[in-house]
N, C-alpha and C positions, 0 to 999 in steps of 0.2 A: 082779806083774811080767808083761810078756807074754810068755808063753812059746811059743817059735820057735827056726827057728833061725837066730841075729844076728851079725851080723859090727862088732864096735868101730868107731866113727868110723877114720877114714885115720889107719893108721899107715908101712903098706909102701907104697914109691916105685911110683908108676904106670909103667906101658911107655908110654915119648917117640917118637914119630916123628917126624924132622924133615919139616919141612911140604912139600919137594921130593919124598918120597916120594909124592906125590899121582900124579905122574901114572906110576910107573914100576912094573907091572905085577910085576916080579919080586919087590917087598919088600912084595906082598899086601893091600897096599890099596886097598880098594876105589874103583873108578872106572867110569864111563859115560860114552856117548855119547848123546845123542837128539834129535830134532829136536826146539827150541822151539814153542810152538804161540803161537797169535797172543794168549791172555789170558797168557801169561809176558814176552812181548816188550814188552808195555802196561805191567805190572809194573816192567820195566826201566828203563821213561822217566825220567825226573827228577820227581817228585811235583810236583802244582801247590798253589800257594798255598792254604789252607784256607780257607772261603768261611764267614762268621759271617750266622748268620742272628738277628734281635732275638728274644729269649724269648717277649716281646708278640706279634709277626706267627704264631711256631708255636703257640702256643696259640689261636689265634685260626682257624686252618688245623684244626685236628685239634678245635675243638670244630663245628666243621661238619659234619666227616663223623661224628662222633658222633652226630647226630641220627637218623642211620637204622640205620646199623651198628656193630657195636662188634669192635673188635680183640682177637687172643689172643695175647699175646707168653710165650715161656719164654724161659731163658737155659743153654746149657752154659758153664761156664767150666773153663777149665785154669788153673791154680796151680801153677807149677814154686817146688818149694820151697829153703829157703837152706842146704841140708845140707852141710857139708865136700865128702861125697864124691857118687856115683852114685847109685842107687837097687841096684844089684845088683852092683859091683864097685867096687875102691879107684879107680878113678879122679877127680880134682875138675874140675871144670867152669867154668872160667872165662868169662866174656861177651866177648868179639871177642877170644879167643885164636885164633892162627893155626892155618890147618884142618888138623885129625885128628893136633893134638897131644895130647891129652885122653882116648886111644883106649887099649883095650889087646883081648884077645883076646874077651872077654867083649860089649866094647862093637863089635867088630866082625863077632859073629856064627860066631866059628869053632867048628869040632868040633870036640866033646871039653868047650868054656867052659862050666864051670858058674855059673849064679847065685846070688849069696850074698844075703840082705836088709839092708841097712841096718834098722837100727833104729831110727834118729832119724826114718825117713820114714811109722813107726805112731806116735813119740810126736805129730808134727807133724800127722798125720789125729785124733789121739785132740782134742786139743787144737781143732782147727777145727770137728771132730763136736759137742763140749760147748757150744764159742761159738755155735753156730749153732742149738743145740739140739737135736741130731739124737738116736735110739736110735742105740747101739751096739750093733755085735754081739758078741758074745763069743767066737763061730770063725769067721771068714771065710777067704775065699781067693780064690787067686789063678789067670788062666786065661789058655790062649793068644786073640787074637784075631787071627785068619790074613787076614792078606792081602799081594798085591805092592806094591810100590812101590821105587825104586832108593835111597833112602834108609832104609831098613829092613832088613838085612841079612840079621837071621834067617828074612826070610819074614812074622814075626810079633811081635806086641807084647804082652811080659805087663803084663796087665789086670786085673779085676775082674768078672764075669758078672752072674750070677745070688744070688752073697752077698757083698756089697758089705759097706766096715766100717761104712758108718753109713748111715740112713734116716728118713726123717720129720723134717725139724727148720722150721726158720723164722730169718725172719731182718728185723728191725724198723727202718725209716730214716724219718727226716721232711724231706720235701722242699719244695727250695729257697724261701723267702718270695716271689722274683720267679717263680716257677710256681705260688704261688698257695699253695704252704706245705701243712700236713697231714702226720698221722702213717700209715705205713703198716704193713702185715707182709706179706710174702711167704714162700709156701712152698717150702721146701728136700725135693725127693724122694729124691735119694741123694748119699753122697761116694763116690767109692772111689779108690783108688791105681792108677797106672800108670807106664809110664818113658816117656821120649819121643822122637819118631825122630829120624834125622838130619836134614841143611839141603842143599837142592839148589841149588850156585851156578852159576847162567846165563851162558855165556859173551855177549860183550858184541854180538856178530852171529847168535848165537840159531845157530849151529852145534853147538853142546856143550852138556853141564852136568858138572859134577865134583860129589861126593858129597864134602860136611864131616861125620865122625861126630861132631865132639866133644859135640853136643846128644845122641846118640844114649845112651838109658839114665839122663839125666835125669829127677830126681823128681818127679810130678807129682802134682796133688791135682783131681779133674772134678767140680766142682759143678754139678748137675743141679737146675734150680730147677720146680716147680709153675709149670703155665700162668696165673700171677695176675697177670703184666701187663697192663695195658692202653693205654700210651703211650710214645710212646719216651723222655719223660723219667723215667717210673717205672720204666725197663729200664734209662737208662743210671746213673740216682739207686742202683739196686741194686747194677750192676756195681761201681760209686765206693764202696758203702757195704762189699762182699767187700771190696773193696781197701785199704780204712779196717782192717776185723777184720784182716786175712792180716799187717797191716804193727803193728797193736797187740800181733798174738800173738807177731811175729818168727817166723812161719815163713816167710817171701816177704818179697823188698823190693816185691812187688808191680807194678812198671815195667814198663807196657802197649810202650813205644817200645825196650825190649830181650824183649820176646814172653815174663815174667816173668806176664802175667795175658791170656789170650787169651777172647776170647769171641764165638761164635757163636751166634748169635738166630735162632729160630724164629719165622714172623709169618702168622698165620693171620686171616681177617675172616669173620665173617657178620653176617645179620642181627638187628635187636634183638630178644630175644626166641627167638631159635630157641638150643636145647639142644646139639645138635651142632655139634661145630669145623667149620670151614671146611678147604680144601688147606692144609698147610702149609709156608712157602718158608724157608729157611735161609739166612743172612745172613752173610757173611765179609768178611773185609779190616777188620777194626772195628780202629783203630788209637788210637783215643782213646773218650773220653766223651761228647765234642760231636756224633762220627763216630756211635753208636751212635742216640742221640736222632734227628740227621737223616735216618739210614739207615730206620731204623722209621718215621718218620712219611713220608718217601717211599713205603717200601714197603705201609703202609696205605692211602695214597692210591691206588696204583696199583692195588689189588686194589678197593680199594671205586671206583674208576671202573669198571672191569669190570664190576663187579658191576651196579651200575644201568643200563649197557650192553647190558645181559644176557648177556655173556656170561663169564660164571664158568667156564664149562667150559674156557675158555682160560688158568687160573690152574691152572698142573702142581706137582705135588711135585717142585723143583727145588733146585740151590744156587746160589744169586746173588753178584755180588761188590758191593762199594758204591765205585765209583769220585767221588773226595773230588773232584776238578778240574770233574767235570760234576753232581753233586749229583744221582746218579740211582744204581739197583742197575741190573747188569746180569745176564744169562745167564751160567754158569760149566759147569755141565753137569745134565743132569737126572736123576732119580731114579726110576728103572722100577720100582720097592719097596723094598723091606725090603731094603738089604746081607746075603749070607749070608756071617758071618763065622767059621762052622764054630768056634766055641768048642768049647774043651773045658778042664776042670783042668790047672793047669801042672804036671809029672809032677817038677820039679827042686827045686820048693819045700814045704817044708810048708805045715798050713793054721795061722792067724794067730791065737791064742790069748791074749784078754786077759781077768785075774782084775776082779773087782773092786775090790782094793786098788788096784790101779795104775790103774786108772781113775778112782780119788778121789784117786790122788798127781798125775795130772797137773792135776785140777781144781781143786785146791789150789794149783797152780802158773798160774792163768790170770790173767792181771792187770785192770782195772777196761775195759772195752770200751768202743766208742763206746756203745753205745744207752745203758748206763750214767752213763756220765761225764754225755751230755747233759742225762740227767734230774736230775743232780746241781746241774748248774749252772740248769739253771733254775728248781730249790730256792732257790738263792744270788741269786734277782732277777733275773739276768742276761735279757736278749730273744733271742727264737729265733735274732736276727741273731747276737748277740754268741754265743750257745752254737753253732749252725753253724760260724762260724771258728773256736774254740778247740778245738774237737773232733776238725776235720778232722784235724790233723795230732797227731799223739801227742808229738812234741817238743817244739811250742808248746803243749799241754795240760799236758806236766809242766811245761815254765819257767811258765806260768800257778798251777798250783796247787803250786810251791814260793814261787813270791813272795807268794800270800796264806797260806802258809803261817808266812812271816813277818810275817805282822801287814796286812801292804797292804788300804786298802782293795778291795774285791771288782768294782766298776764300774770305779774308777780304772787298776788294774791292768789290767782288763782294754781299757780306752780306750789303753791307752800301747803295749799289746802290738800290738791292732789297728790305730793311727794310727800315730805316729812308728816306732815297731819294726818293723812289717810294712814299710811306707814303705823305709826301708832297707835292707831285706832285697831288696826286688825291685829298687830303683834297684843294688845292690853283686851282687845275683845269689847270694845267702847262704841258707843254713841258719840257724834258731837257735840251732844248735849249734855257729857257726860263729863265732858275734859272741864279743868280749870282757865283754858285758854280763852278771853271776851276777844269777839272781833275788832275792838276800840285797840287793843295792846298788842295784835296782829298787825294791823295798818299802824299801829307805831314802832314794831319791830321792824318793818319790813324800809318804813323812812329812816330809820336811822341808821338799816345800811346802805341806802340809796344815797343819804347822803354822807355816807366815809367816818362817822361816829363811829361805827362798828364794822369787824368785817363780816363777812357770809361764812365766816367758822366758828367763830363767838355767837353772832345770830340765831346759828341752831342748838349750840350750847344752852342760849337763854330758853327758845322755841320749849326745847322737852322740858327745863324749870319750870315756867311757866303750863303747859298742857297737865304737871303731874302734883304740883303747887298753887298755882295761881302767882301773884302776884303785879309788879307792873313792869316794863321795860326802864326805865327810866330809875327805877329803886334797885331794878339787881345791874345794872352797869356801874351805879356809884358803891354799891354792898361790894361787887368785887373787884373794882378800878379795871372794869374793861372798855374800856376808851380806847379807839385804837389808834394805835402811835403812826403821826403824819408829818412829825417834825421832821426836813431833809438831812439835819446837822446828828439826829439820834440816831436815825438809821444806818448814817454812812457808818456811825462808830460803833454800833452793831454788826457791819459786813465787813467791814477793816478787821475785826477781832477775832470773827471768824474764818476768814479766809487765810489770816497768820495760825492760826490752830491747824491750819488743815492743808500744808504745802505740798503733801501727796498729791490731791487730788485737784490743787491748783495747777501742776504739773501735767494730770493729765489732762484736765479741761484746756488748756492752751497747747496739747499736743494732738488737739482733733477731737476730746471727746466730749463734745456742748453739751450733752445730754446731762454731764453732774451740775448744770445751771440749777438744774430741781433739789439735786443734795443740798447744793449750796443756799438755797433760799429755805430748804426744811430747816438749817439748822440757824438758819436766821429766826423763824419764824417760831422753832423751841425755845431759842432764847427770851424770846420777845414774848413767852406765854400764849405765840397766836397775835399779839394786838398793832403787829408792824403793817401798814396798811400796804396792800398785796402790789397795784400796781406801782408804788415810789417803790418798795421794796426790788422787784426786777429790774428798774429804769436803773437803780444804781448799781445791782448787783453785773448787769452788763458793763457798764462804764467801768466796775473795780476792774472783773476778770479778764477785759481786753484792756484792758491799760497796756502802754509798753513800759516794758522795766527801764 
């Protein structure tokens, strides 16, 4: 067990403010004034269109500047986790709940608030530490990091220093076939726990901001990665793959576009061959995947033109933003050194004590991971391609491996999940958790055309019944007699009646041109509603049309 000291999941009702109290000074909620500055106002605009750049043209870009110089990418990431409540008080946290309903004394900084730890927020670090591979510590703790900001209440934010709960681990992904595919690893250098600040909203002519706390004391998880990047598709292939873990462990839904997984990139160049890092620039605004990849390889470029410019001295330790409408980083403000953030131990907390029972109870509780799963399946035959999609998502991995769980075959199942089922899913805007379709009536749809009960064109017929209905296979084949017809005596007299209907084109199929075999079997196979079984249907339709007279 860890022993601390824990406060139970939410059970006492949070203090409510209604959300008018924002601006009214006397019921203590916190608020500001301050002039906008002109990278908030930019912020405000309306986002422009995301700009798609070919896979092919970026690789193609970044192995040029490779030839002289090579890049140093690391990653922080934040991981706000899916806990009931806060990180340090009963409060829950809901996503676009109206501002500094979510609040209570604790979360807004007052004297006298003490903080309590959740406890689900070290089972949720123990758990990401194991997947990741990290040491654990066995006493770590907790520390202020001091600084202002008007969405910060107390001044400061407790944090993690110098004994962080986990360090050293790694973390293994194989990227995309169209970048050219490969297995990687990258090094994970610390996790540790924090809570996180509030949200500054911008009035709309850049006169104000108002202060929303309810983010304020949110639990987060900072993944600190080893400088083992080298491209921005092996940094944003990382980001996706945390994203993959965080959402298989259920500690995160992970959702970059509600600020659920934030990451901030570090991008440093020198040249080939030299042992020392280059400056290094920090990268913000990363709002996607695709964002992260372009950002990087912009911001490579930009330093390796300097550089053979000669003028590298003009590359500062800055923070950059990556504005998406012009496909460029820009200046955000710069970096005169090392932030001094006057740590010190949080005086309100203990420090964070985990045995090693409970450290094999939670590892016992971890379930099959991506890097797992995929080498699983490509035990199972499966192509990089096919294991890539099935793995990405954890939902489509279990409906996958409960339908060959029932017998299905292993490619098949998997062709049906990827074609027709994904198909659907993105034309209806769906989950697979969302369809009518069980995996049990999958692995039975898919046997009953394997074995010649139905064909592969009635099969997808039933396929979208079933995904939009529910149902079973076995009820809508007898509901609308599709059985597919394999009697040899039915079929001939099916292509016998056809082929009298249609002496034109019997004429010209016996005068050279074989290619109406397909007419002639479509119009078999209208007659037949579809249910003539496809290959007796050709084997005879040969024998009619070369017959001699």
């Amino acid at each position: 067990m860890a022993s601390t000291l824990f406060r139970n999941v939410i059970q006492a009702q949070p203090l409510f403010l209604n959300s008018s109290a924002l601006l009214r000074r006397k019921n203590g909620v916190l608020y500001c004034t301050m002039t906008q500055t002109a990278t908030e106002e930019k912020q405000q605009q309306k986002s422009p269109q995301k700009i798609k750049v070919p896979p092919q043209k970026q690789m193609k870009e970044v192995s040029k500047i490779g030839a002289d110089y090579e890049a140093v990418i690391g990653i922080e990431t934040h991981v706000q986790l899916s806990t009931l409540t806060k990180a340090f008080c009963s409060c829950p946290y809901s996503y676009g709940a109206q501002p500094n309903t979510c609040i209570c004394p604790v979360c807004m900084g007052l004297p006298g608030a003490l903080p309590v730890l959740n406890s689900k927020v070290i089972e949720c670090a123990v758990k990401l530490a194991l997947a990741l591979n990290c040491r654990l510590s066995f006493s770590s703790k907790f520390d202020r990091k001091q600084y202002f900001y008007p969405d910060l209440p107390k001044g400061y934010q407790i944090s993690q220093f110098d004994i962080p709960i986990a360090t050293g681990g790694s973390i293994d992904l194989d990227l995309p076939l169209e970048f050219g595919g490969g297995h990687r690893r990258f090094g994970i250098t610390r996790i540790h726990m924090e809570e996180d600040a509030g949200k500054l909203m911008h009035s709309g002519n850049g006169s104000y901001s108002q202060v929303d706390l309810n983010r304020a004391g949110v639990p987060l998880l900072e993944i600190v990665s080893e400088p083992d990047m080298r491209t921005g598709i092996e940094a944003s292939e990382y980001a996706a793959e945390l994203q993959r873990v965080v959402r298989y462990l259920g500690v995160s839904n992970g959702n970059m576009q509600e600020g659920s997984l934030r990451c901030d990139v570090n991008v440093s160049v020198r040249p080939i061959g030299q042992a020392e890092f280059g400056t290094k620039v920090e990268i913000k605004n990363l709002n996607s995947f695709s964002a992260i990849n372009r950002a990087i390889d912009f911001e490579i470029s930009r330093q390796v033109n300097l550089h053979s410019q000669g003028q590298q001295d003009s590359i500062v330790q800055e923070t950059r933003l990556w504005e998406e409408g012009a496909q460029k980083t820009v200046t955000m403000r710069k970096k005169e050194g090392l932030a001094d953030y006057r740590y010190f131990p949080e005086p309100d907390l203990p420090e964070v004590v985990l045995t090693k029972a409970y450290m094999d109870s939670v590892g016992k509780s971890l379930p099959e991971l991506p890097e797992a799963k995929r080498r699983r399946y490509e035990e199972m035959g499966l192509s990089m391609q096919d294991v890539l999609f099935l793995a990405n998502d954890i939902a489509v991995a279990d409906f996958f491996d409960a339908t060959i769980q029932k017998g299905a075959d292993v490619k098949l199942a998997a062709n049906w999940i990827m074609g027709d089922i994904a198909a659907y899913l993105k034309n209806e805007k769906l989950s697979i958790n969302d369809i009518k379709l069980v995996p049990h009536e999958l692995a039975e749809l898919i046997a009953s055309i394997k074995s010649g009960t139905i064909s592969g064109k009635i099969g997808k017929e039933i396929l979208f019944e079933l995904l939009a209905k529910g149902g079973t296979v076995k009820g809508l084949i007898e509901e609308k007699d599709l059985v597919q017809i394999t009697d040899l005596v039915d079929i001939e007299k099916m292509v016998d009646k056809v082929i009298a209907e249609n002496p034109k084109q019997l004429e010209q199929y016996r005068s050279g041109k074989t290619k109406l075999q397909g007419y002639f079997a479509g119009q078999v196979m209208k007659a037949s509603k579809g249910k003539a079984n496809p290959g007796i249907l050709n084997k005879v339709l040969v024998e009619k049309l070369n017959a001699k007279v």
